[in-house]
VODRENFI-877644 format. One line per field, with one value per residue (C-alpha): residue number from 1; residue in one letter; x, y, z. Coordinates in steps of 0.1 Angstrom, whole numbers. Layout:
residues N
resi = c(NUM;...)
resn = c(A;...)
east = c(X;...)
north = c(Y;...)
up = c(Z;...)
end
This chain:
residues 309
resi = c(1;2;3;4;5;6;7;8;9;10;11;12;13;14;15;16;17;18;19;20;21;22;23;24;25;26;27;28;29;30;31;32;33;34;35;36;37;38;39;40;41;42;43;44;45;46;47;48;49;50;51;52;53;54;55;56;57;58;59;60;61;62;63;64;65;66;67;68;69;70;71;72;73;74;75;76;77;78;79;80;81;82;83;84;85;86;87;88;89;90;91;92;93;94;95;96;97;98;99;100;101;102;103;104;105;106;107;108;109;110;111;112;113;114;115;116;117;118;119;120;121;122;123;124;125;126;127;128;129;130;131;132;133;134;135;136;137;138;139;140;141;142;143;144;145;146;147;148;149;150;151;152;153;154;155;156;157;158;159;160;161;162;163;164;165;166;167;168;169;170;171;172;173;174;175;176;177;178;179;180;181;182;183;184;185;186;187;188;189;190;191;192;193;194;195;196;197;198;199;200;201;202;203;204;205;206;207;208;209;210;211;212;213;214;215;216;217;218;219;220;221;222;223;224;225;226;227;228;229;230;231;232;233;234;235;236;237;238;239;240;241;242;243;244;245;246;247;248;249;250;251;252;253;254;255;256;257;258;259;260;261;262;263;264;265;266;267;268;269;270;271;272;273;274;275;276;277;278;279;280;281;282;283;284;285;286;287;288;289;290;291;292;293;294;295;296;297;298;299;300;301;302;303;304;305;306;307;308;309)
resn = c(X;X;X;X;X;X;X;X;X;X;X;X;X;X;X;X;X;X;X;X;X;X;X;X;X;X;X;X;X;X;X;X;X;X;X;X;X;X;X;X;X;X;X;X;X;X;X;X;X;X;X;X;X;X;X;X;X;X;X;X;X;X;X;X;X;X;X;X;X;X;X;X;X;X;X;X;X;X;X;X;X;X;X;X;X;X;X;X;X;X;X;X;X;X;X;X;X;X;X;X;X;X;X;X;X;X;X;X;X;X;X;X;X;X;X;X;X;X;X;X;X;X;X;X;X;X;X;X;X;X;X;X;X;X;X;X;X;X;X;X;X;X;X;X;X;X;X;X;X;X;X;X;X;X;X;X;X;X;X;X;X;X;X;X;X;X;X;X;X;X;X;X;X;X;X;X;X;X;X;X;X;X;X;X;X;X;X;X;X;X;X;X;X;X;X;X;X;X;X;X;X;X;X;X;X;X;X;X;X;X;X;X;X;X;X;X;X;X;X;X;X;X;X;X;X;X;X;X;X;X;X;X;X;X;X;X;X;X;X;X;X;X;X;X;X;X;X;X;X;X;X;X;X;X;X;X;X;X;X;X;X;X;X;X;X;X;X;X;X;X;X;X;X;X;X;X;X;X;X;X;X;X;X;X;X;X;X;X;X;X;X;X;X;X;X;X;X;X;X;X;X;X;X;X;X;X;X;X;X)
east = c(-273;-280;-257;-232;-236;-228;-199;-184;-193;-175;-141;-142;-143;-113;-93;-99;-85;-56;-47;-49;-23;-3;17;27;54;87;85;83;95;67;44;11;14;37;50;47;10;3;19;16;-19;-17;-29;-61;-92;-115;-147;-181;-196;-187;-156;-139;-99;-82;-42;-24;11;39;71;104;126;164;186;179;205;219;215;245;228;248;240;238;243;217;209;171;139;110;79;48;17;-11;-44;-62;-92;-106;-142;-142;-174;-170;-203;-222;-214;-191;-169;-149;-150;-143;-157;-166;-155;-150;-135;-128;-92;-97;-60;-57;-19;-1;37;65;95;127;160;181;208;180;163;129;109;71;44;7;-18;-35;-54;-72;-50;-56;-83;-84;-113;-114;-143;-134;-114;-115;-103;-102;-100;-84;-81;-43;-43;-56;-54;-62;-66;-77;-81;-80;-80;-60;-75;-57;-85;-55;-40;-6;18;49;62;47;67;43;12;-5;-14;3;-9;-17;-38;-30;-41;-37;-37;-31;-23;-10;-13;-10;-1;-8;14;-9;-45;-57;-41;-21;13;15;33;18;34;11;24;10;23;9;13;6;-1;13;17;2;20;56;43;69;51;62;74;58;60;62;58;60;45;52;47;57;33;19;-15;-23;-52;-47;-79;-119;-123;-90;-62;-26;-6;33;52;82;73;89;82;104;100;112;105;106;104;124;106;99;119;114;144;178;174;148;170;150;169;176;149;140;137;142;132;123;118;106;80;44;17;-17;-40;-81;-113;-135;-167;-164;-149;-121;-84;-55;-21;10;41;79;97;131;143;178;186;174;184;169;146;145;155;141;116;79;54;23;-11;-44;-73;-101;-141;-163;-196)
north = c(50;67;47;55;91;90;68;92;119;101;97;136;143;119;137;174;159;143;175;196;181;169;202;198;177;163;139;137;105;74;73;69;36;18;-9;-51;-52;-72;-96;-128;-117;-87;-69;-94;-82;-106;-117;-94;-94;-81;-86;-82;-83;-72;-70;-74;-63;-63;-40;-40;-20;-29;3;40;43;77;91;63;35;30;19;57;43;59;38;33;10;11;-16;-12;-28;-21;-39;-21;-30;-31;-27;-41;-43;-57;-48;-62;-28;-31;-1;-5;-45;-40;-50;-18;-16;6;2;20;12;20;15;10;20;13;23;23;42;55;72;74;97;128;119;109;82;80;51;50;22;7;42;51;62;80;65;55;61;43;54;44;15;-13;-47;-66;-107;-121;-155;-154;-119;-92;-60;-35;8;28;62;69;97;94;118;127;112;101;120;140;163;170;169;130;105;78;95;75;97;121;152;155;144;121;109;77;63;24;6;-30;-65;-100;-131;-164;-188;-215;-219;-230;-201;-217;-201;-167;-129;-103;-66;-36;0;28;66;89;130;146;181;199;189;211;211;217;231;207;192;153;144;122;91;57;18;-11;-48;-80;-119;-152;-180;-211;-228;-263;-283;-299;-314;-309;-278;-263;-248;-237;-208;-206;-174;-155;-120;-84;-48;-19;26;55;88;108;146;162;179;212;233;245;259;247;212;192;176;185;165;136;113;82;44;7;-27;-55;-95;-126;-156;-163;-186;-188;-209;-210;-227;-234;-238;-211;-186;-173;-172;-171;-154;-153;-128;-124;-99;-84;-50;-42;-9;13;52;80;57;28;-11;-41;-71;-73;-101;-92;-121;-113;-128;-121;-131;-135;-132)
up = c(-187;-157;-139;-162;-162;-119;-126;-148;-124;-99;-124;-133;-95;-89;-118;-106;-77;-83;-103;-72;-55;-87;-86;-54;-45;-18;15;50;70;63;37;25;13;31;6;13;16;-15;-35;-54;-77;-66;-95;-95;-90;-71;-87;-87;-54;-16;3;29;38;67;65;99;90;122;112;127;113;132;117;99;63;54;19;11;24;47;85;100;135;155;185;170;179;160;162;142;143;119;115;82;74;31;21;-17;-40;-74;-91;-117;-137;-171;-184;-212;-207;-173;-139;-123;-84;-54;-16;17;32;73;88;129;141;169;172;198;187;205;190;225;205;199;233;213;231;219;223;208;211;186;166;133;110;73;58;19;-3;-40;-56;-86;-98;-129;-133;-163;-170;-198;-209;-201;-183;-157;-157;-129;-127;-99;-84;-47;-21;10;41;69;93;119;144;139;157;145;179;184;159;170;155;139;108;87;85;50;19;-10;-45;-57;-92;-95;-122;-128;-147;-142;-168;-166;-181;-186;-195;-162;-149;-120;-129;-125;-124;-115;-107;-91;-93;-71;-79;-50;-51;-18;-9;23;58;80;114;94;60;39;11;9;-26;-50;-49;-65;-54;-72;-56;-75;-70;-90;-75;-82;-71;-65;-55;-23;-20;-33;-6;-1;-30;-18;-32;-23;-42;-41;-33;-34;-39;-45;-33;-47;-35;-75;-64;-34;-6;-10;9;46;54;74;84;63;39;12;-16;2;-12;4;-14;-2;-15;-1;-11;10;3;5;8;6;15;4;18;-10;5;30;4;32;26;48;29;49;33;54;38;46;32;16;-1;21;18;40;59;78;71;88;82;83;83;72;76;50;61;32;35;0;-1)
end
């Protein structure tokens, strides 16, 4: 009971929270949650116990779309590199029929970016960027189904300056809420869909006082596992994910664009590959974008490495 009691302490906490900053809405360029970082099972909870995943994602973006879509023609170069790093215990703790489970999301940046028409060249190595904290967060498991919730709270632990594009954080704090589901189409669960939204609200950014809009991101997979052998299993997919930014910016006078919300997708394949005995998995996910509007349009490749214990 008492257990319970500090769980629901922790939940109230994460509501007052959220509801701060749900009034408060628009965008600034990048986001929170940069889309393409999960996908087949995404919205699967691992079992109880401790892991840990690290997500090495490589971006390059190869043109910037007007409020059309269209290519705006800006002689632009972006590369990304990020290496975030995910905390995740599943306890031993049921709510609501529900495996009870927090984690700690600590992303390192690097990025090189240059738009030779404004005269904007900027570089940074490989730096902390906004850490997440989930404190709270269920997953359920079905005989033919999983479901997943969670509340987070994104903290502007990396450095920004307006006048620096390549900083490697924001400027600003977020709110999470997850939600999302996967079915199995057979018993032994090797056929699967699975679709994970995030909605994030965000209050203002300090160094230009525009508060970016709310947002909205959806990540979805179709995959397949097989058993290659008595210690290894192999999961190829299709893979995609989807943006929108819901709310304008908030208004900061000439220049910001305040209505011109961004939103892209993106679709690619994956596979994944699993060591039995050693409980470590290797998942590998190309991805191109199309759609793009107020933002940038390119490919990324990201490679999960997760360790069970």
């Amino acid at each position: 009971m008492r257990q319970i009691t500090k769980l629901l302490a922790t939940l109230t906490l994460c509501v007052l929270l959220l509801c701060s900053v749900a009034g408060a809405f628009a965008a600034t360029s990048g986001s929170h949650y940069p889309f393409g970082g999960e996908g087949v099972m995404a919205a699967s909870m691992p079992p109880p116990g401790f892991h840990y995943r690290v997500y090495n994602t490589w971006y390059n973006p190869t043109q910037t779309n007007n409020d059309s879509g269209d290519n705006s023609g800006l002689d632009f170069n972006l590369d990304v590199f990020s290496s975030v790093h995910r905390f995740i215990h599943v306890t031993g703790i049921k709510i609501l029929g529900a495996d009870y489970t927090y984690n700690l999301i600590v992303p390192l940046v690097s990025k090189d970016i240059s738009i030779t028409d404004f005269g904007i060249s900027d570089s940074k190595s490989l730096s902390m960027g906004d850490i997440v904290l989930e404190p709270f967060a269920l997953g359920w498991h079905g005989k033919r189904w999983d479901a997943s919730l969670g509340l987070a709270i994104i903290a502007p632990t990396g450095e920004y300056d307006a006048h620096k594009p390549a900083s490697p954080g924001l400027g600003y704090w977020s709110g999470m809420l997850t939600l999302g589901g996967t079915y199995f189409f057979d018993e032994q669960k090797t056929l699967s869909f699975s679709a994970l939204t995030r909605t994030l609200v965000n209050t203002e950014q300090d160094d230009t006082g525009v508060t970016p809009g709310s947002e909205f991101v959806v990540e979805y997979g179709l995959g397949k596992m097989f058993h290659v052998s008595d210690n290894f299993l192999v999961r190829p997919g299709i893979a995609g994910c989807a943006y929108w930014q819901l709310e304008d910016d908030s208004d900061d006078g000439p220049g910001t664009f305040a209505d011109e919300r961004k939103r892209a997708a993106a679709l690619g394949l994956e596979i994944n590959l699993m060591h039995l005995p050693s409980l470590i998995q290797a998942n590998l996910r190309v991805l191109r974008e199309f759609e793009a509007r107020n933002t940038a349009e390119g490919s990324m490749v990201t490679l999960t490495l997760t360790k069970s214990f």
